[in-house]
C-alpha positions as a LaTeX table, in Angstrom:
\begin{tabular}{lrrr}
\hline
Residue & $x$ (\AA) & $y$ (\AA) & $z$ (\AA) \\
\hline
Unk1 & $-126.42$ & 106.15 & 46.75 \\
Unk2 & $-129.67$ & 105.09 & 45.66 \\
Unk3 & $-130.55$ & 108.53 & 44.07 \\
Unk4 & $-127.54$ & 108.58 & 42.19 \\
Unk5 & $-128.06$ & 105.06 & 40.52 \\
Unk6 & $-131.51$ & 106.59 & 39.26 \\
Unk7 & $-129.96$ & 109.78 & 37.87 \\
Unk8 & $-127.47$ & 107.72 & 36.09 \\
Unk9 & $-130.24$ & 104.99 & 34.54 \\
Unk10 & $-131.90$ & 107.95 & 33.65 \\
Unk11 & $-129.29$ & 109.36 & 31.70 \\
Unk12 & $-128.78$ & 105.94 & 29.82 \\
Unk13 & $-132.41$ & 105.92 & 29.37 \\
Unk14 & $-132.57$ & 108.87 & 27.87 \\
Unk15 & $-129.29$ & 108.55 & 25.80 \\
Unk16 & $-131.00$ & 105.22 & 24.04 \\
Unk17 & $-133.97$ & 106.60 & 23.47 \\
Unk18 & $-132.54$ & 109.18 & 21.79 \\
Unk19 & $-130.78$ & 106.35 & 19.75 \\
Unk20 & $-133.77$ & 104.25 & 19.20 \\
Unk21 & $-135.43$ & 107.66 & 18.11 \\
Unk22 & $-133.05$ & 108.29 & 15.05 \\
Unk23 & $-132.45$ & 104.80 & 14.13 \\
Unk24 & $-136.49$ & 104.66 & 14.00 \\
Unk25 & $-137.30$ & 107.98 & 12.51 \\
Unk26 & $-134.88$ & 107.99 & 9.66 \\
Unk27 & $-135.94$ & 104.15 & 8.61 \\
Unk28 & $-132.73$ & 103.79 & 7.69 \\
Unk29 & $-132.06$ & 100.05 & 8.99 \\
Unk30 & $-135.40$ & 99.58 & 9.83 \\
Unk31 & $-137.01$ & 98.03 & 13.11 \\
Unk32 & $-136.15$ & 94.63 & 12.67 \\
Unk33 & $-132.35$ & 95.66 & 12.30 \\
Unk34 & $-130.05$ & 93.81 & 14.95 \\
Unk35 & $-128.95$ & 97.04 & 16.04 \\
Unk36 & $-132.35$ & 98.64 & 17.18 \\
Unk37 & $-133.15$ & 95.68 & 18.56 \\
Unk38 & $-130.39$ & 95.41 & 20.49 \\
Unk39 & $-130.60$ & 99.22 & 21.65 \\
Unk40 & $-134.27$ & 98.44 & 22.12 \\
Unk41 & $-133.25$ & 95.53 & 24.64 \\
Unk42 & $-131.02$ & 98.01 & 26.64 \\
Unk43 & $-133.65$ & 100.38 & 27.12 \\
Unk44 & $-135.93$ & 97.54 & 28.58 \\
Unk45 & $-134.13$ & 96.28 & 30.92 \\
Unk46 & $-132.75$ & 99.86 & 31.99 \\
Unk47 & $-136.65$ & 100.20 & 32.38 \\
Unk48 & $-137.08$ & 97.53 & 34.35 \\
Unk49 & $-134.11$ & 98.46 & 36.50 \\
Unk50 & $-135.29$ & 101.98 & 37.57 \\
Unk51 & $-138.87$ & 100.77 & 38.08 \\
Unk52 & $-137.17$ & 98.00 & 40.73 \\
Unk53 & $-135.65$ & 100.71 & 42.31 \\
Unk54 & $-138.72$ & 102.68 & 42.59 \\
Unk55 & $-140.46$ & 100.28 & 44.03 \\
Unk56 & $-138.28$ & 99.45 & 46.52 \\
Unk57 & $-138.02$ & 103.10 & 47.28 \\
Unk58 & $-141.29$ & 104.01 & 47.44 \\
Unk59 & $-143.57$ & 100.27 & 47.44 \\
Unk60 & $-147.55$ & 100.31 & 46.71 \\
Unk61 & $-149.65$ & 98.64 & 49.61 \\
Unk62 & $-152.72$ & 96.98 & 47.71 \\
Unk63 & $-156.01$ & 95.88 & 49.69 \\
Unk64 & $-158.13$ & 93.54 & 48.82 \\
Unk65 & $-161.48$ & 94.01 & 48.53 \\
\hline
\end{tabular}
């Protein structure tokens, strides 16, 4: 269950980036345009929601020292 959430955030991941890639690239509405931003914003918290899952997966034990 867990695995397939991750294989499907990394699909939209990827599918954004690719978006954020062309919109970018080509310059053609610029990085300020409401529309990168707002694919920009997906990609974050898609991010954000596979490192969460990560972490609970796999969580790193720090020592202090």
């Amino acid at each position: 269950m867990i695995l397939k959430r991750v294989l499907e955030l990394s699909k939209m991941i990827d599918g954004q980036r690719q978006d954020m890639y062309m919109y970018v690239l080509t310059r053609v509405k610029g990085t300020a345009h409401p529309e990168v931003i707002k694919i920009s914003q997906h990609l974050n918290e898609d991010i954000l929601r596979m490192q969460n899952i990560i972490e609970e997966i796999n969580p790193r034990h720090q020592t202090l020292i």
